[in-house]
C-alpha positions, 0 to 999 in steps of 0.5 A: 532265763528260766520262767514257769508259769502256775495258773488257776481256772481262767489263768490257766486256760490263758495260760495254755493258750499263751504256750504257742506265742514267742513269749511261752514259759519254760513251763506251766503247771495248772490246776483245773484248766478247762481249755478245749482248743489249743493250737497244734505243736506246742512244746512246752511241758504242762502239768495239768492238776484236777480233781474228780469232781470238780466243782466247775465241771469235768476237769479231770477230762479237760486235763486228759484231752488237753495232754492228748493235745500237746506235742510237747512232755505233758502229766496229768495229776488227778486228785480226788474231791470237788476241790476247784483251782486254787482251792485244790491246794487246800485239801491236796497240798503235799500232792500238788507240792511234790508234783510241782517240784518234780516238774520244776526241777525236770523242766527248769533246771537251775544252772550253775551261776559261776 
């Protein structure tokens, strides 16, 4: 079963964290996460999506230690703008758009039903 996982601010700081538990998706994609204390050894890919001047803080140096952190594939997507979570799709849709698919595509690959 393929399974990823977009989360916003607080779901996305869940969402890292559910990364080291038997149940972790295939992949996750966040935007503006802010975690700060992961568990070592977590494999699964991340896309992490911020901004420069987000409006709850430095998550664009959130996202760079959190990648550092990860032992798995990691990217970091920086945009720029003080856009926050889910509102970082409004100004930056085509961005985030394409980043995801990329990562989707490369981390959750659809296989042949037949």
């Amino acid at each position: 079963e393929h399974l990823a996982i977009v989360a916003a601010t607080e779901s996305a700081d869940a969402a890292l964290l559910q990364l080291a538990e038997e149940s972790a998706p295939q992949a996750l994609i966040t935007l503006s996460a802010r975690q700060r204390g992961l568990p070592d050894g977590i494999e699964t890919p991340v896309l992490l999506v911020a901004t420069t001047q987000d409006a709850i803080g430095p998550t664009n140096v959130y996202a760079e230690r959190i990648a550092e952190m990860l032992a798995g594939p990691s990217e970091v997507l920086i945009l720029p703008g003080k856009q926050s979570g889910m509102s970082i799709l409004d100004g930056h849709w085509n961005d985030v758009r394409s980043a995801t698919l990329g990562w989707l595509t490369r981390y959750t690959p659809v296989q042949d039903a037949s």
